[in-house]
C-alpha positions in Angstrom: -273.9 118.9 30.7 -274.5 115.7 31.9 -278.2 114.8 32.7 -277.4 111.7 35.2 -275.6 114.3 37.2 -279.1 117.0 37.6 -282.2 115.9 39.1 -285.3 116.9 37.0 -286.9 120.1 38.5 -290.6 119.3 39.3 -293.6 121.9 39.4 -297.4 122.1 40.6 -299.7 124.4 38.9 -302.9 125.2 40.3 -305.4 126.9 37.6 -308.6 127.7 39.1 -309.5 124.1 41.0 -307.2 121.7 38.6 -303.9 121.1 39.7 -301.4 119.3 37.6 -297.8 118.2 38.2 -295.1 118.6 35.5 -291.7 118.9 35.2 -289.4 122.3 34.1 -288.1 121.5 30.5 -286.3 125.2 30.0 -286.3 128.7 30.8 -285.5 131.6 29.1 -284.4 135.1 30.8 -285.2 138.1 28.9 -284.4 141.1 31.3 -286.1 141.6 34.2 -288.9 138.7 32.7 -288.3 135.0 32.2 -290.2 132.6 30.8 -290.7 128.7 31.9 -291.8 125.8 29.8 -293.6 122.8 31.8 -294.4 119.3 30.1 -297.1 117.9 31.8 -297.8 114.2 32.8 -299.6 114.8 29.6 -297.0 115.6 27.8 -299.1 119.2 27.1 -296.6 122.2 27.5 -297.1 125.0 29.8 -295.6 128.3 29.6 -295.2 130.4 33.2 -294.3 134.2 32.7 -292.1 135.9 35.7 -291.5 139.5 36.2 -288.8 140.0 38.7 -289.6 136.8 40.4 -293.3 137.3 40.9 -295.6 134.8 39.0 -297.6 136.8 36.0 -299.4 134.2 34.7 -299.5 131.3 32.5 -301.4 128.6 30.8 -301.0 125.9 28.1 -300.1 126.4 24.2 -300.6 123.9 21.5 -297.4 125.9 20.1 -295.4 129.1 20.3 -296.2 131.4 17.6 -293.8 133.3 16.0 -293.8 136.7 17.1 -295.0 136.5 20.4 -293.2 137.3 23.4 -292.2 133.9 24.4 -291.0 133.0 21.2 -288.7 136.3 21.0 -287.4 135.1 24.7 -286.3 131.4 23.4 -285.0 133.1 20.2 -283.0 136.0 21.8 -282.9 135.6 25.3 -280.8 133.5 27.6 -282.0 130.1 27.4 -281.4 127.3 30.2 -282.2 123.8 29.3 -282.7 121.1 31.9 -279.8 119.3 32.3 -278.2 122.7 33.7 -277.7 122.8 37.0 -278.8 126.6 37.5 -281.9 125.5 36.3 -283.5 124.7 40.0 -282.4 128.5 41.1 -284.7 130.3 38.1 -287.8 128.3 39.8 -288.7 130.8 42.8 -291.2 128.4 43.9 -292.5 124.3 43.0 -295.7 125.2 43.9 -297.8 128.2 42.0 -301.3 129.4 41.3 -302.1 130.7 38.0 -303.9 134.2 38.3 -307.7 134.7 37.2 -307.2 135.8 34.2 -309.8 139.2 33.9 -308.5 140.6 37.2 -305.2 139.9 35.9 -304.5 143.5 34.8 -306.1 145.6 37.9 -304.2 143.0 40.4 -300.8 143.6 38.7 -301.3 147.5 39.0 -301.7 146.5 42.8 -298.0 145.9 43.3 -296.2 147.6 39.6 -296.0 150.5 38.6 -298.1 151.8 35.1 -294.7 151.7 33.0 -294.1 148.5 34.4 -297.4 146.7 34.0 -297.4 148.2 30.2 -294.1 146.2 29.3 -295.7 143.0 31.5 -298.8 143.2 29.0 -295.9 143.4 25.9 -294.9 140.1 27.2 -298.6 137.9 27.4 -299.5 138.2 23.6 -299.6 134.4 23.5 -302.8 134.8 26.2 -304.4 137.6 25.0 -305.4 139.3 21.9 -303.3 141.9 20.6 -305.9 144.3 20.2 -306.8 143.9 23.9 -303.2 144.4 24.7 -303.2 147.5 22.7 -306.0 148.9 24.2 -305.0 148.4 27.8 -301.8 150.3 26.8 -303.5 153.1 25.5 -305.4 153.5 28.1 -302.7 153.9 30.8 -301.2 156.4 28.3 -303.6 158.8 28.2 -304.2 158.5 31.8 -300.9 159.7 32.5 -300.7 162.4 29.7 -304.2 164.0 31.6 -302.7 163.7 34.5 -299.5 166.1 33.4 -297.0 163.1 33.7 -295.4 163.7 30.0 -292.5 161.4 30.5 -294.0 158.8 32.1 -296.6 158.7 29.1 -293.7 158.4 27.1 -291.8 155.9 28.6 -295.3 153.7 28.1 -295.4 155.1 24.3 -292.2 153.8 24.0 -292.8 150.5 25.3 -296.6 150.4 22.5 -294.1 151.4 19.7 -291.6 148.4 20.3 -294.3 146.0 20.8 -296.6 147.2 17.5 -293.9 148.8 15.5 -296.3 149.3 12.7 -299.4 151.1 14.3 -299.6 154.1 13.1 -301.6 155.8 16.0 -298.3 154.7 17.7 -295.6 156.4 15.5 -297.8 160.1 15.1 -297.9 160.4 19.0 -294.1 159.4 18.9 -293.8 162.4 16.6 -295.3 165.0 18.1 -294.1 168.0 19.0 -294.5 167.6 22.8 -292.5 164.9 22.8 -289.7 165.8 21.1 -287.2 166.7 24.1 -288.2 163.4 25.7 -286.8 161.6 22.0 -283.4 163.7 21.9 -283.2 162.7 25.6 -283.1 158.8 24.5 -281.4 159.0 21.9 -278.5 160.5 23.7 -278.1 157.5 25.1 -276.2 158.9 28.0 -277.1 155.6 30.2 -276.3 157.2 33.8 -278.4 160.1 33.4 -280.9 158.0 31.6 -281.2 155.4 34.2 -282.1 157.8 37.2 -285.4 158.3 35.3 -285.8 155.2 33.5 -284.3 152.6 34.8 -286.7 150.0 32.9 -285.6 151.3 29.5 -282.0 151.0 30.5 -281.9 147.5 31.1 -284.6 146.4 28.3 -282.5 148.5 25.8 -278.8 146.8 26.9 -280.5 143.5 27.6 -281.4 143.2 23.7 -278.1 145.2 22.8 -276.1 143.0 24.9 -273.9 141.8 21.8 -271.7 145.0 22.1 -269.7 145.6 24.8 -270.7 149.3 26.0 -274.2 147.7 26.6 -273.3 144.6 28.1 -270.5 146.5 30.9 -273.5 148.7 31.3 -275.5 146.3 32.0 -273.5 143.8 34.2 -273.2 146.7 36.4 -277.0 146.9 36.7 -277.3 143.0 37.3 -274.4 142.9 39.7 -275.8 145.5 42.1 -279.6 144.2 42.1 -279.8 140.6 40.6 -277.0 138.3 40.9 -278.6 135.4 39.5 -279.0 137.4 35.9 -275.7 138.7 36.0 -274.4 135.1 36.5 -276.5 134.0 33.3 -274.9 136.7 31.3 -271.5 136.0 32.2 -272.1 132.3 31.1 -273.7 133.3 28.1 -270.2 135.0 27.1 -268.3 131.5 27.6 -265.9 132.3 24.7 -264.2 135.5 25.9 -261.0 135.3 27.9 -261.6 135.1 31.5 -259.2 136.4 34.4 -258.7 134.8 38.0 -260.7 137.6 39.7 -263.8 137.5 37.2 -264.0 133.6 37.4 -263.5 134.4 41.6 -266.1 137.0 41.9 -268.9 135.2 39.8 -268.0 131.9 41.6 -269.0 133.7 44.8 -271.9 134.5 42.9 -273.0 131.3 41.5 -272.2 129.8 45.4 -275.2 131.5 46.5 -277.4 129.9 44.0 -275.7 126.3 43.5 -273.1 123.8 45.0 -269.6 123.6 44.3 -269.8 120.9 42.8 -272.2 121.9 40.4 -270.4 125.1 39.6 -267.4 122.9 38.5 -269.7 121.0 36.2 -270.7 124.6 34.9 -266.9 125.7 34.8 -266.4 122.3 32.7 -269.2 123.4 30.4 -267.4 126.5 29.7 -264.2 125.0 29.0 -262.8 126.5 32.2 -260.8 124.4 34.4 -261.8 124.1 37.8 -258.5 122.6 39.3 -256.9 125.2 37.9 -258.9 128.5 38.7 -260.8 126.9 42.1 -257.6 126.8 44.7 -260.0 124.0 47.0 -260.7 121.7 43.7 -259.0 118.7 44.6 -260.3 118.6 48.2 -263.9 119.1 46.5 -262.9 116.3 44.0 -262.2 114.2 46.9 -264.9 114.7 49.2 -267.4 113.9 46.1 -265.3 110.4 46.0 -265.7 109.9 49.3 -269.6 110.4 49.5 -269.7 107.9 46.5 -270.6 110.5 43.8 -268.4 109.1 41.7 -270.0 109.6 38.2 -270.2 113.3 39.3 -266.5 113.4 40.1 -266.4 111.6 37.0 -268.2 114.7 34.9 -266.3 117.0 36.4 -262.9 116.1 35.2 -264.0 115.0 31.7 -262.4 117.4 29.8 -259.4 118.1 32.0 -257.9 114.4 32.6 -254.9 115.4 29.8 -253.9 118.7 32.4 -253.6 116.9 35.5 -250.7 115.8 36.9 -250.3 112.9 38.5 -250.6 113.3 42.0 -254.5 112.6 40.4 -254.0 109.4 39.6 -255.5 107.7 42.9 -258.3 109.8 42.0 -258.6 108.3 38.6 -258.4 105.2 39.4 -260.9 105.1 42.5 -263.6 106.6 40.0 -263.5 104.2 37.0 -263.2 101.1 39.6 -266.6 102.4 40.8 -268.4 104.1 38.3 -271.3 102.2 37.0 -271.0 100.3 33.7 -273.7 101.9 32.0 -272.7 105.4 33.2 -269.5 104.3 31.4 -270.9 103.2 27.9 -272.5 106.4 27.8 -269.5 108.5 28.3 -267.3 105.7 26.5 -265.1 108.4 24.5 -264.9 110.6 27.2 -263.2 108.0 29.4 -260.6 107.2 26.8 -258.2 109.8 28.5 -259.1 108.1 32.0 -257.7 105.0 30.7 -254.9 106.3 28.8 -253.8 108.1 32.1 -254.0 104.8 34.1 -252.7 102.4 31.3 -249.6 102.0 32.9 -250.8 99.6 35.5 -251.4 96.2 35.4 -255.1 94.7 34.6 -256.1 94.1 37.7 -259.5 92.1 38.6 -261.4 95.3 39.3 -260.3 96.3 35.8 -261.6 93.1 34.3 -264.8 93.5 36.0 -265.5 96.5 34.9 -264.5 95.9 30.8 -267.1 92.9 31.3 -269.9 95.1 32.6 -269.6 97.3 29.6 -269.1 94.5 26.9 -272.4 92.7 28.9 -274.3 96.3 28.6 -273.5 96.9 25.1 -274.2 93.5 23.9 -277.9 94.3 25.5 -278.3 97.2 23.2 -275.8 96.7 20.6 -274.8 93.9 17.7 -271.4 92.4 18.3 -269.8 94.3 14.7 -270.8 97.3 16.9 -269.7 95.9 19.9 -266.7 95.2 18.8 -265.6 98.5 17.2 -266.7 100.9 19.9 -264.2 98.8 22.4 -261.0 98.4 20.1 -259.9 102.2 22.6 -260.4 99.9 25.5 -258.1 97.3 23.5 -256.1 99.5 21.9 -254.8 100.6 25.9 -255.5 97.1 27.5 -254.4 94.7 24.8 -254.0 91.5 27.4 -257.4 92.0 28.7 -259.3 88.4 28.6 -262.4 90.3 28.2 -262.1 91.7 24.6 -259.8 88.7 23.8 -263.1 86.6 23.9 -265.1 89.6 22.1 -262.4 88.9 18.9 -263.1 85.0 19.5 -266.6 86.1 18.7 -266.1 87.8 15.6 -264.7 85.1 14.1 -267.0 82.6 15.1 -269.8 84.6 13.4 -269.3 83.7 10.5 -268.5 79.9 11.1 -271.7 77.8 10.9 -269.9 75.0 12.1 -268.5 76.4 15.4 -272.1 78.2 16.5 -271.9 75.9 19.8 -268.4 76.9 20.5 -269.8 81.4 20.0 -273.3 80.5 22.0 -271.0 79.3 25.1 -269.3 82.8 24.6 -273.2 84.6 24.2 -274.2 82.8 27.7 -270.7 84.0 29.4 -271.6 87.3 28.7 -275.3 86.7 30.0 -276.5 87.1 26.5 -279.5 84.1 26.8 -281.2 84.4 23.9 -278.9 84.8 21.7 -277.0 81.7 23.1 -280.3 79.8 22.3 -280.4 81.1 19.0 -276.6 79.4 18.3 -277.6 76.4 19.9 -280.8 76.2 18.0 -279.0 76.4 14.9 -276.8 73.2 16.1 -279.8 71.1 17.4 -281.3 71.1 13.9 -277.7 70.7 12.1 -277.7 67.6 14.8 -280.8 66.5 15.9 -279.6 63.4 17.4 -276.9 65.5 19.9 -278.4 65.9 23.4 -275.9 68.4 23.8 -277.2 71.5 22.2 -280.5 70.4 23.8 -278.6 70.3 27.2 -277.7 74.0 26.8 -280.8 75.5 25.4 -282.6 74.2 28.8 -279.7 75.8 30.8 -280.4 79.1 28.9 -284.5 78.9 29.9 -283.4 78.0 33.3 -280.9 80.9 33.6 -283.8 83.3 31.8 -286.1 82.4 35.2 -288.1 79.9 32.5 -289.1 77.0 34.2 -291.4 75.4 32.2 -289.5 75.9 28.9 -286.3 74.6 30.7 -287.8 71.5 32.0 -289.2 70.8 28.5 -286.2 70.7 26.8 -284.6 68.9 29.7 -287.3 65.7 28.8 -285.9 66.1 25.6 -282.3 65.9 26.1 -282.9 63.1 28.4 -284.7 61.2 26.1 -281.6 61.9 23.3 -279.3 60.8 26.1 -281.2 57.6 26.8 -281.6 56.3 22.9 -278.8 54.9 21.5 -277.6 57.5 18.2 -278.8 56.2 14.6 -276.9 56.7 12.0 
């Protein structure tokens, strides 16, 4: 995905009276919980927990440890990074309050129920102490086995086994006698049945079993009927299966309500999915980003799919690499190879010369001319009459010639390359001190580098060359 094409996704976090701005580097969905990572102005990470959209809490970690909750939902959950454009729809809000953190626990049993606010404790090991965690649980189990509520107690056990596996106060309760219907129950695994009293365990247990295909189709019919925006993020997770025309159809209705179309062809894209072929309104969509100017995102778009098009495209084509910015072209430079190749029977036209200069200028700012020189030979290779990249070969073999370094720094200044221009020009003052000419050039080259003082010194000086007679 292409980063130019998604704006960052910027957050305020108030904790206690200190509010800091940062901006949203990833997420990671792990069921019904996700988990966001912040970099700070600081560059200090933050890490916001979620539980169905609500705000848990959160706070800053010198590091993830291994282990914890978080770390599991990077590792094994579904992980968006910034440059996707779904990104912005897993932020509920760009403004949020961290929770005081000891009335966390009595505020979440406020608006969750006591199975629910044991598996939220599961996921805030990286805040708390285990032990403390542990405790809390145990607590809210042996509240509900007092109160009579057997399976309830054991949906919590459940939840206290799969977070410690290896506490042994844990496993014995799990292996008790009055809970052995409740195990048999489970391990039936008859999902329907399961889900009318448990519908946590349902989707925590196919959520980490989502690999095989009983669990996922169990689970995609969870998402679909109570949260689209997960169900979206597991079908994109799957990129590699086989898709038909009414899966791509229904999710793109889904994805709509989250995201632009535009954005959901970059995502298509992503997928290797081609959006002018499964999107019936594609090239109106195409068009309409070309004629709001969004030409690099029109650009993105069709990356991957310029060698399926037919031509009836080729306005298209054109219109977008006549005004896509040179830089935004050097950076997708191999990706634009099929662009050209597609347009390559035309004629160089002005527009196209322009634009071959604007790159050779932008990569001679970052790049040495060797360099230069071999990531344009595609651009030559479909252009070979372009006057651009004829001078670019001039150049190579002028680099070697110490005797023709005027002729190459006249090429360096064309191509607004000053310094380097001075540095050829240098290298004939001293070969020729007496020549006002190099002199002449190097005050040019301070002039055109907004120099004033260095150009008018160097102008004294090639008037004064100009003025005495040569001595030989």
């Amino acid at each position: 995905m292409d980063n130019e094409m998604i704006k960052s996704t910027e957050i305020s976090i108030r904790d206690k009276k200190i509010v800091e701005k940062g901006k949203v580097r990833r997420a990671a969905i792990f069921s019904r919980t996700k988990v966001i990572e912040v970099i700070t102005a600081d560059d200090e990470n933050v890490y916001l927990i979620y539980y169905k959209n609500s705000l848990i809490y959160g706070a800053k970690l010198d590091k993830i440890e291994e282990g914890t909750f978080i770390n599991k939902a990077f590792h094994e959950g579904i992980v968006i990074e910034t440059s996707h454009p779904i990104l912005t729809a897993l932020i509920p809000h760009v403004s949020v309050s961290i929770p005081i953190k000891n009335k966390l626990f009595s505020q979440l049993q406020q608006h969750f129920s006591l199975q629910e606010v044991t598996y939220i404790a599961t996921t805030l090991d990286s805040f708390f102490e285990k032990d403390q965690l542990i405790g809390m649980i145990d607590k809210i189990f042996f509240h509900l086995r007092r109160s009579g509520k057997f399976m309830k107690s054991f949906q919590v056990l459940q939840l206290l086994s799969d977070f410690v596996p290896s506490l042994k106060s844990a496993k014995e309760r799990m292996a008790s006698h009055e809970f052995t219907s409740y195990q048999n129950f489970y391990q039936s695994l008859d999902y329907p049945s399961i889900s009318q009293k448990d519908p946590l365990f349902v989707e925590l247990h196919c959520f980490k079993n989502r690999s095989h295909s009983n669990e996922r189709m169990v689970l995609e019919n969870v998402l679909r009927k109570q949260d689209g925006l997960t169900a979206l993020l597991l079908w994109l997770e799957n990129a590699n299966r086989l898709q038909n025309p009414q899966t791509i159809e229904q999710y793109t209705d889904i994805a709509l309500g989250f995201i632009t179309i535009e954005e959901w062809m970059l995502v298509l894209g992503q997928l290797r999915i081609n959006p002018f072929r499964v999107l019936p309104d594609s090239k109106v969509i195409l068009w309409t980003m070309i004629n709001k100017g969004n030409y690099e995102q029109a650009a993105s778009c069709l990356f991957k799919f310029v060698h399926d098009l037919p031509s009836s495209y080729d306005d298209a084509l054109e219109i977008i690499w006549e005004n896509c910015d040179a830089k935004f072209v050097l950076s997708h430079l191999d990706e634009f190879a099929p662009f050209l190749q597609h347009l390559s029977h035309t004629e160089n036209t002005k527009q196209l010369e322009d634009k071959i200069f604007q790159i050779a200028v932008n990569m001679l700012n970052e790049h040495d001319l060797p360099s230069v020189h071999n990531k344009l030979l595609a651009i030559e290779k479909l252009y070979p009459q372009s006057g651009v990249m004829r001078k670019i070969n001039e150049m190579i073999t002028l680099v070697e010639d110490p005797d023709r370094m005027m002729e190459l720094g006249d090429y360096y200044a064309e191509f607004k390359q000053f310094d380097k221009a001075i540095d050829c020009f240098f290298w004939e003052m001293e070969l020729q001190p007496q020549n006002p000419s190099p002199v002449q050039k190097i005050s040019k080259m301070y002039q055109y580098k907004g120099l004033s003082k260095e150009a008018a010194d160097y102008q004294k000086i090639y008037q004064q060359l100009n003025n005495n007679p040569k001595t030989g």
